[in-house]
C-alpha positions in Angstrom: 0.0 0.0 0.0 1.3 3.3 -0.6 -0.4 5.4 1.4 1.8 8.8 2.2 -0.5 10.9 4.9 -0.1 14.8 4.0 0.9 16.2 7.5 3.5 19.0 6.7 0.5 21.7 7.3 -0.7 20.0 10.7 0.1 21.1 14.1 1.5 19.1 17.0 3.5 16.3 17.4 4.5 14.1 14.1 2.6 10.9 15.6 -0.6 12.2 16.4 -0.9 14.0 13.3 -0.2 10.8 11.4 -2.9 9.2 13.3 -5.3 12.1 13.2 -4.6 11.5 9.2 -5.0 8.2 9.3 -8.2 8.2 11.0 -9.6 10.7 8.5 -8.7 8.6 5.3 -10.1 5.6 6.7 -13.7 7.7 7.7 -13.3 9.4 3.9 -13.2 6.4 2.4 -9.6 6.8 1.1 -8.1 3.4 3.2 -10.3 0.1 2.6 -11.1 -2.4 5.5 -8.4 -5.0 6.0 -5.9 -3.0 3.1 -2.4 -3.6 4.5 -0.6 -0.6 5.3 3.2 0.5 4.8 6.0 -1.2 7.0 7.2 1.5 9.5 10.8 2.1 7.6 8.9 2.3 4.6 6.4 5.5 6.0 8.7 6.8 7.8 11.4 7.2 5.0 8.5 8.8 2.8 7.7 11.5 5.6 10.9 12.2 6.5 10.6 11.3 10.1 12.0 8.6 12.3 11.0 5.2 12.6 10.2 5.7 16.0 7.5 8.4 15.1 5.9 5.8 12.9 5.9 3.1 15.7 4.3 5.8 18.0 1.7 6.9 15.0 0.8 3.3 15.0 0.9 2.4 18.4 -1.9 5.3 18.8 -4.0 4.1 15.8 -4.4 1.2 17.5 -5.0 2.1 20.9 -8.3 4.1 18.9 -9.1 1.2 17.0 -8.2 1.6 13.7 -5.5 -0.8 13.2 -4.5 -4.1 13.7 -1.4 -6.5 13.3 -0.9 -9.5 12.3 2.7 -11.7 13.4 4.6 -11.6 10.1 1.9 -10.5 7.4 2.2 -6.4 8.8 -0.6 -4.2 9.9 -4.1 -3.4 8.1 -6.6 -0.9 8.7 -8.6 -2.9 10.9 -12.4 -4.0 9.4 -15.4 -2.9 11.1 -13.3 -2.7 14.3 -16.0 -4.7 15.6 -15.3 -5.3 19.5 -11.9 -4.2 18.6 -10.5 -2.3 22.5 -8.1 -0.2 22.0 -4.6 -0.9 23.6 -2.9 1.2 26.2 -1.2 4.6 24.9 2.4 4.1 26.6 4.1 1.6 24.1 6.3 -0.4 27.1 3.0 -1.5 28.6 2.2 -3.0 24.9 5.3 -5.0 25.0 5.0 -6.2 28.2 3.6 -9.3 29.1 0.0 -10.3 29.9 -1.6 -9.7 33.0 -2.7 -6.0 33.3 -6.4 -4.6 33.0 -8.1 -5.2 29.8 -7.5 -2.0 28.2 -10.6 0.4 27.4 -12.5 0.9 24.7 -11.7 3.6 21.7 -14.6 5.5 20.3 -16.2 3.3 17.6 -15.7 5.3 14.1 -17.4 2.6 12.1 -15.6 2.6 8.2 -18.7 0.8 6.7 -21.6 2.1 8.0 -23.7 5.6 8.2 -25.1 6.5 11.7 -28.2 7.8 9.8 -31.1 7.4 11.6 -32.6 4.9 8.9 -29.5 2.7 9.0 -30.1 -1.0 9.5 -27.7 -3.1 11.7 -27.3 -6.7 10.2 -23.9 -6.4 11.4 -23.4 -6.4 15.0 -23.8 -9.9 16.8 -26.2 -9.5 19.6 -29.5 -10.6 21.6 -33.1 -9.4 20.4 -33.9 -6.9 22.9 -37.4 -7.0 24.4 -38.3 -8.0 28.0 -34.8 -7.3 29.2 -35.6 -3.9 30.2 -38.7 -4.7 32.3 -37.0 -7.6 34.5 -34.4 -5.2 35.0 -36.7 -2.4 36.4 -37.9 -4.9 38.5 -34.7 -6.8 40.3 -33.1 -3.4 40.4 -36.3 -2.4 42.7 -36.1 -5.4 44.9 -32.3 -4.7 45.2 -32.8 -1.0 46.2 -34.8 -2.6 48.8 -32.9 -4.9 50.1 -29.6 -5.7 52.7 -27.3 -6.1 50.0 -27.5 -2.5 48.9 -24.4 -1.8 50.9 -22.5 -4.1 49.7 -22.5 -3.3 46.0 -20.2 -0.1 47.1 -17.7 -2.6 48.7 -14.8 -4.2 46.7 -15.8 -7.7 45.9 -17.9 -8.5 49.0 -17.2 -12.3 49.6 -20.9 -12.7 50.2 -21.4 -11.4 46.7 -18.5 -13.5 45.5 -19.7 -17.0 46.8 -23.1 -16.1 45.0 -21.5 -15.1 41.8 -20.0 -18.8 42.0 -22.9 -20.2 42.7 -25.3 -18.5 39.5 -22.3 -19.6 37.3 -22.4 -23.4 38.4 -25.7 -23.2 37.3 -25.3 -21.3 34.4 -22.8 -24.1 33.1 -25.1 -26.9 34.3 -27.6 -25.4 31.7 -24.5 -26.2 29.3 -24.8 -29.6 30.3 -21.5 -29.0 32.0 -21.5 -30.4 35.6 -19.4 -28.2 38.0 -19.0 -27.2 41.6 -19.2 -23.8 42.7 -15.6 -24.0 43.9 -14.4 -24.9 40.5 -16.2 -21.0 39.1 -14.8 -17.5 38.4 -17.1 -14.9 38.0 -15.9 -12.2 35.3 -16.8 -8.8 34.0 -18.0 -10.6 30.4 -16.5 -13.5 28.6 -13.8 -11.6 27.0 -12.3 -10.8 30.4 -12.7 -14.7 31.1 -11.0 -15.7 27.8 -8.1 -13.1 28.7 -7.1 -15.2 31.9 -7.1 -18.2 30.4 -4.9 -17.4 28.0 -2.5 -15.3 30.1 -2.6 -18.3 32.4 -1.6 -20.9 29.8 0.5 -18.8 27.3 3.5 -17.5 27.0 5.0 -14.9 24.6 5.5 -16.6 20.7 3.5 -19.8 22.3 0.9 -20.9 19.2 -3.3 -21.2 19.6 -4.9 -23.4 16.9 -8.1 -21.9 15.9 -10.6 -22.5 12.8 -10.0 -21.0 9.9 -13.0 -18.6 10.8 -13.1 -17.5 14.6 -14.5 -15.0 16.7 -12.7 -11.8 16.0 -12.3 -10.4 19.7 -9.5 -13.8 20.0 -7.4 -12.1 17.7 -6.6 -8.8 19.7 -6.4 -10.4 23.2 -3.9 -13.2 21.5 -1.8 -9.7 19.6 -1.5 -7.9 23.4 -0.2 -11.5 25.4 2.1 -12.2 22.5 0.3 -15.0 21.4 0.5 -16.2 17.9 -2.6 -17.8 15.7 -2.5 -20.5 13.6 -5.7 -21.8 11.6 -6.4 -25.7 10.9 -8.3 -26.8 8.2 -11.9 -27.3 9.1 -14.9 -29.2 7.0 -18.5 -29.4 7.6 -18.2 -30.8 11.0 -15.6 -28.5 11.9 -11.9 -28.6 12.6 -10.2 -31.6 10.9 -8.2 -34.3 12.9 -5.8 -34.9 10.6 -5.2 -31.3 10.0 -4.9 -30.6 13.9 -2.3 -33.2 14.5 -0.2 -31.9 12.1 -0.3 -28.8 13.3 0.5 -30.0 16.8 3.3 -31.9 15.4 4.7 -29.8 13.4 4.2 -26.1 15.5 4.0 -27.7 19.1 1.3 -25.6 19.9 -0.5 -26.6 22.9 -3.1 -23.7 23.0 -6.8 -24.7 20.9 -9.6 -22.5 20.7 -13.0 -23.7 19.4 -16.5 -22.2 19.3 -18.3 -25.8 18.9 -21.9 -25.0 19.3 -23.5 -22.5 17.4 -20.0 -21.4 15.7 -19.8 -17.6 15.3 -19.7 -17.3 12.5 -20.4 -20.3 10.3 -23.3 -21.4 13.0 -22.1 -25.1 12.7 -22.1 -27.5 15.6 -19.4 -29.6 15.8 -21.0 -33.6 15.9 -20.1 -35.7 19.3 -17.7 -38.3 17.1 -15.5 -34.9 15.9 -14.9 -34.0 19.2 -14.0 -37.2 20.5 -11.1 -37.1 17.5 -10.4 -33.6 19.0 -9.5 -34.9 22.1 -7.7 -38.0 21.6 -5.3 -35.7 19.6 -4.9 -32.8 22.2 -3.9 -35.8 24.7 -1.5 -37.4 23.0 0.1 -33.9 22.2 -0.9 -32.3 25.8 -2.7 -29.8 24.3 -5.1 -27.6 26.5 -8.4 -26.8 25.1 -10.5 -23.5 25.5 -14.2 -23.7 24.8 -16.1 -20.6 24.2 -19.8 -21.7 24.3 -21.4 -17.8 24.4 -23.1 -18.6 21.4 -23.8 -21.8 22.1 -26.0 -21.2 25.2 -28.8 -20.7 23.1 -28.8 -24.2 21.5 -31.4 -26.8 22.9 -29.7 -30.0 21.7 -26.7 -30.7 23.7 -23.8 -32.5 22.7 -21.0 -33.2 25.3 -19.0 -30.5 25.9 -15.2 -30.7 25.6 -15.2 -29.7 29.2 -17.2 -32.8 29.7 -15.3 -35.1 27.5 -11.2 -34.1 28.9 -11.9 -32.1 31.8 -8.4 -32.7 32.6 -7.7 -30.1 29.9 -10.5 -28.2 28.8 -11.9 -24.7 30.1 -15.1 -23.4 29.0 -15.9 -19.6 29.0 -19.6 -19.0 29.0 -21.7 -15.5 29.9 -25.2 -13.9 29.5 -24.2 -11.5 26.6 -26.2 -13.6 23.5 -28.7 -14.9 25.6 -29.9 -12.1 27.9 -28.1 -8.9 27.4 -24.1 -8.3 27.0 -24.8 -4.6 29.0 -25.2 -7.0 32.6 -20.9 -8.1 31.4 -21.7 -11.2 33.1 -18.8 -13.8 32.4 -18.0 -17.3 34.1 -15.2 -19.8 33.6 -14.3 -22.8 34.9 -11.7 -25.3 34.3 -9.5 -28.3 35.7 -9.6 -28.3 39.7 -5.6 -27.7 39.7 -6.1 -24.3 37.4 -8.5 -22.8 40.2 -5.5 -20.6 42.1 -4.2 -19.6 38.4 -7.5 -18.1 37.0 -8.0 -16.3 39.9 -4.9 -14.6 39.5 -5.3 -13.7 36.2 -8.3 -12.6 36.7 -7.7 -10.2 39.5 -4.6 -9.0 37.7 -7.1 -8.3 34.5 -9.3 -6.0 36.3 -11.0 -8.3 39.3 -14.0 -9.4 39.5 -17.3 -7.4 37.7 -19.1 -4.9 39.1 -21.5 -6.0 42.4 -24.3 -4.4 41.1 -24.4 -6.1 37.8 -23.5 -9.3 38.9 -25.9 -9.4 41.6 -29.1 -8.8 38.9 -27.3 -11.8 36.7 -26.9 -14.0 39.8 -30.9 -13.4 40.5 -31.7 -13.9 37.6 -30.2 -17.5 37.2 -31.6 -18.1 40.6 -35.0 -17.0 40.2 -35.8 -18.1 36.8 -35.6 -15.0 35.3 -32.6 -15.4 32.9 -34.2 -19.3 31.5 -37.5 -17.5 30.9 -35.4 -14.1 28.8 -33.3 -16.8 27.6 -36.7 -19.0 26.2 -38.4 -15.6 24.7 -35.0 -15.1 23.0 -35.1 -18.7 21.3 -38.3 -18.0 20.3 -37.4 -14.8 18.3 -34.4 -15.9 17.2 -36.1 -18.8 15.6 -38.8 -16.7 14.2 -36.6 -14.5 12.6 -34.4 -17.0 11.2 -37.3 -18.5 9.2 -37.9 -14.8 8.3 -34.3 -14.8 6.6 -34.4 -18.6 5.1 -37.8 -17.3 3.2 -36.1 -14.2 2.1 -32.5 -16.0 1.1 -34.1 -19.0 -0.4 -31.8 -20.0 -3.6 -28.5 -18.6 -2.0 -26.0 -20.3 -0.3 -26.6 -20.0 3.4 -25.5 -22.0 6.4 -27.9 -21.5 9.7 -29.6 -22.9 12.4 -32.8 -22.0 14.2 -31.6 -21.3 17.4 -28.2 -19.4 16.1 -28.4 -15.4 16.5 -26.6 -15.5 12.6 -26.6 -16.3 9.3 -23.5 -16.7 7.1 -24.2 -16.0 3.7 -21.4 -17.6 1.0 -22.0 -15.0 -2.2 -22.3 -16.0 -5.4 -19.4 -14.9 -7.8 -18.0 -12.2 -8.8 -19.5 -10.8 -5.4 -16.3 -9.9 -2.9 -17.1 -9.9 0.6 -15.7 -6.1 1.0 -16.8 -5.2 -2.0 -20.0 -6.3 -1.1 -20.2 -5.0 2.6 -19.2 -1.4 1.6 -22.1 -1.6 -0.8 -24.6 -2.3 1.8 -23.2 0.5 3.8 -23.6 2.9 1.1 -27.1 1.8 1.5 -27.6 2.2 4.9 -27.1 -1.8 5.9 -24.3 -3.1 7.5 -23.1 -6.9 7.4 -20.1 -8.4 8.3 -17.3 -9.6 6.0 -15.4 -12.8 6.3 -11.8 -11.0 6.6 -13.1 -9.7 10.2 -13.5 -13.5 11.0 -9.9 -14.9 9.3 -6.8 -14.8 11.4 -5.1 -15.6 7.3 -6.9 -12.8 5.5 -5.7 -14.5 2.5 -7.5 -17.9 3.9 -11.1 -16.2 3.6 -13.9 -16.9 1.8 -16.1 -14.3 -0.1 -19.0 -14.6 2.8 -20.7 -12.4 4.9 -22.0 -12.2 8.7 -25.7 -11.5 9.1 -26.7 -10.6 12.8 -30.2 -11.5 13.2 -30.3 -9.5 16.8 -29.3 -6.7 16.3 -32.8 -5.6 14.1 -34.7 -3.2 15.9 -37.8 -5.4 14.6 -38.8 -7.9 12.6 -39.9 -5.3 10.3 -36.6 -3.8 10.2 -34.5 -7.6 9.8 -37.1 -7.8 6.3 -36.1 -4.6 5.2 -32.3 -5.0 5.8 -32.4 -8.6 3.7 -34.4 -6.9 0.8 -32.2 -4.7 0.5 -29.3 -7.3 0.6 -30.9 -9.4 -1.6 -31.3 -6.2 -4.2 -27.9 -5.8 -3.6 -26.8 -8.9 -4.4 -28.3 -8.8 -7.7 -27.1 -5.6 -9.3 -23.6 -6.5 -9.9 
């Protein structure tokens, strides 16, 4: 790419204006999604500035969110930026390793999408929302009422703690995924959970397996520990045995991450005979396994989970984001009894446990009934929007499932999943392509995302596919 930022009339120091420019190409249209950028000697020999001011320019792109890296392919202008956080301004704490506060979020500045006021989210991946805000009108009465008041302005009450442990126990039992109490950590959100685990198993340059398609968010926290992703082939049932035990052979990773219900974003469920391959492989290589089932709580057919199956190896990250409401950032992960003092530790180096307030409503509400009866009136929109989208997609290539909060949508050629994205954004209608999904850009297919959630209506979800569908047809 040779983008050369005109800065000579700006103001300030070098590396902010670089950023200030890159940030306005990108919003102008001038810098695609995923469109790899110059190295730093390369920019900074074009500027006439030292590499150092490049590496600070960058540094601060990223910490907004508008960049990311890749180990030995370079940096891009990062797509969508969907649940991108931005990364700490001073650059040492970037190097360093692993165990600090998640860093906070940059202000969203979306590349593909208008924020008119007729724009159409297909893009986002996120529960229907409905009778959330009623129940929580409710609890938070009862709680304003009641002893534990107090305690939601102490630091991690144990009281509050013990109950936290509890509601996940039975969150996870809802998994089909038999734990004690003892053997739960409460987080603020899965992210936060699926931080600690890796900071707890990895170490700088150490290699995590993935699909070839994986939830995006991996790919920053694995970029801040050092980590380093490598995709195995995957087929219809998901991630290939053969392919995985080469991969362990030949990289000795010991570090897996799979999504195997409800896979975000291909919506496949990974059959019980796969994952017993799986896990015959990740013994004989000593390979720990990471299973991130916050999709998958929405399923009603269990298989056994991996946690089930090796639970000598396996952690499982679940939370409350796609079947209640991500605002509640109520996250719970659980693992091998000899890895309970670890993720503790990680955890409370990462920021500690969530807010009282919000993780008391979440603990009521597993306790009271109140999160299996959101979680029921969720399944039942979810499936009656998705039989919305399979009437309006019928003839096109889509992979689905009733209870899954997404389609993926495989376009016909000579469609290009950017290509095609920015054209729904130009029309108001946002989707998600495949490159935000592919740790190996050049691995991706031409697909989109589309988040059924995220629709303020049903209405609205028919509108945003018509005009997908129109799309589609005018190249």
């Amino acid at each position: 790419m040779n983008w050369e930022p005109r800065i000579s009339a700006r103001r300030g120091p070098r590396y902010k204006a670089i950023a200030d420019r890159l940030a306005e190409d990108i919003e102008a249209g001038l810098l695609d999604p995923g469109v790899r950028l110059p190295t730093h000697r390369a920019l900074a020999g074009r500027l006439g500035v030292t590499v150092g001011t490049v590496t600070r320019a960058y540094a601060e792109a990223r910490r907004r969110g508008l960049i990311a890296g890749q180990v030995g392919r370079g940096t891009f202008v990062n797509p969508l930026r969907e649940k991108a956080p931005a990364l700490p301004q001073d650059d040492a704490l970037v190097l360093a390793k692993v165990l600090r506060p998640a860093p906070p979020q940059a202000p969203r500045l979306s590349v593909l999408a208008s924020p008119a006021s007729d724009f159409i989210d297909l893009g986002q991946l996120r529960p229907v929302q409905g009778p959330q805000a009623d129940a929580l009108a409710a609890t938070l009465k009862a709680l304003g009422s009641s002893a534990e008041l107090a305690e939601f302005l102490a630091d991690a009450p144990q009281a509050g703690d013990r109950a936290r442990r509890a509601a996940g126990a039975k969150w996870f039992a809802r998994l089909g995924i038999s734990v004690t109490a003892e053997r739960v950590h409460s987080t603020a959100g899965a992210r936060q959970a699926l931080h600690a685990v890796f900071a707890m198993l990895g170490e700088p340059g150490d290699i995590v397996l993935t699909d070839p398609l994986t939830y995006p968010g991996i790919q920053p926290i694995a970029e801040l520990l050092g980590l380093r992703l490598r995709c195995v082939l995957a087929d219809a049932d998901g991630m290939l045995p053969d392919s995985l035990q080469l991969a362990c052979w030949s990289s000795g990773a010991r570090l897996l991450y799979l999504m195997p219900n409800l896979h975000n974003p291909t919506t496949l469920t990974m059959p019980e005979r796969r994952r017993l391959d799986l896990v015959e492989i990740a013994r004989k290589y000593d390979v720990r396994i990471v299973e991130d089932e916050v999709c998958g709580v929405l399923a009603r057919d269990r298989v056994p989970s991996f946690t089930t199956l090796a639970a000598e190896r396996s952690f499982c990250v679940a939370s409350l984001s796609m079947g209640i409401a991500p605002g509640l950032r109520a996250g719970y992960v659980t693992g091998p009894q000899t890895s309970s003092a670890g993720l503790r530790a990680a955890i409370e180096a990462i920021g500690g446990q969530p807010a009282p307030m919000l993780a008391a409503v979440a603990s009521r509400w597993i306790e009271d009934g109140t999160a299996e009866r959101l979680l029921g009136w969720q399944r039942m929109e979810l499936a009656a929007r998705n039989a919305i989208a399979r009437e309006m997609l019928a003839g096109l290539r889509i992979k689905t499932n009733a209870m899954a909060p997404h389609i993926w949508l495989e376009l016909p050629k000579p469609w290009r999943a950017g290509d095609f994205a920015r054209r729904l954004a130009g029309r108001n209608i946002r989707v998600m392509p495949s490159a935000v999904f592919a740790p190996d850009r050049a691995a991706a297919p031409q697909a989109v995302r589309i988040s059924l959630g995220a629709a303020r209506s049903r209405d609205t979800l028919r509108e945003g596919l018509a005009g997908l569908v129109k799309a589609l047809h005018e190249h």
